[in-house]
N, C-alpha and C positions, 0 to 999 in steps of 0.2 A: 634306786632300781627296785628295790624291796617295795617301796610303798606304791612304787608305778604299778608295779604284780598286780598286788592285792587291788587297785582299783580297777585295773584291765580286766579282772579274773569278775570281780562282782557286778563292775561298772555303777561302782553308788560310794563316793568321798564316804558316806555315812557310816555303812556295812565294813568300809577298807578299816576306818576310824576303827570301830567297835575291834575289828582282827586286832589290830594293831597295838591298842590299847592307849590312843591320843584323839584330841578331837578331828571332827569333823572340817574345820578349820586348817587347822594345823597340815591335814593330809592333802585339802586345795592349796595351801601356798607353796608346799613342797611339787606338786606337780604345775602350777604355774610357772615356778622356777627354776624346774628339771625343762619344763618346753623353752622359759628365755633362755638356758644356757644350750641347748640343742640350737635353737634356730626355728623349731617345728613346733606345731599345733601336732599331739600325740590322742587328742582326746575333742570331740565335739560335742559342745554341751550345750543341751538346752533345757526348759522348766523342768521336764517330763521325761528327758530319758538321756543318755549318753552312749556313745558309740564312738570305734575306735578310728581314728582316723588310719591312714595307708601307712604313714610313719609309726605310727603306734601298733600297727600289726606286728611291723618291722622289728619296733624297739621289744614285741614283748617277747619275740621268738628268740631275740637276741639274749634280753637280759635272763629270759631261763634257760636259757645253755651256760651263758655267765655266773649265774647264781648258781647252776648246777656244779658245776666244775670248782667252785669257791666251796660249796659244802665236801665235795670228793676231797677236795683238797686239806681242807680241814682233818677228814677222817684219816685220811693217809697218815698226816704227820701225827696225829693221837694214837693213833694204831700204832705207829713206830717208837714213840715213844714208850711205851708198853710192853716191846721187846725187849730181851735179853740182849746184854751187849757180849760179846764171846772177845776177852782182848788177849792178842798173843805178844810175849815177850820172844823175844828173839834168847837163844842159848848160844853161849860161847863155849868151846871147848877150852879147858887150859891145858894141853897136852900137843 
């Protein structure tokens, strides 16, 4: 999903490549294989330009609400873990 982003957002394998820090290569076989495992064409490609297909609208709206709530998520439990834990013992009277 991450590398879907980044190509949806630039629409150039090249530019997602460079974000990302992997080739250019590497970023078309991962979205060639994100659209076999879909079922959909997410992306229309030709020499000169790239454009999202209707599923790929679809997929990007989705996966940044997904990737949204993955990083909330993340911060939540970092955050919580950085709390103070307050633990009470229970007190018995002997009397």
């Amino acid at each position: 999903m991450n590398i879907f982003l980044h190509v949806a957002e630039s629409l150039s394998f090249t530019q997602a490549a460079r974000q990302l820090g992997v080739s250019a290569s590497a970023v078309g076989k991962s979205i060639s294989r994100l659209e076999a495992q879909l079922g959909v064409q997410l992306l229309y490609r030709s020499t000169r330009s790239m454009t999202l297909t209707e599923e790929g609208r679809y997929f990007l709206t989705r996966s940044r609400n997904i990737l949204d709530d993955v990083a909330s998520l993340q911060h939540e439990l970092t955050a919580h873990q950085h709390r103070p834990i307050l633990m009470m013992w229970p007190h018995f009277s002997t009397s």
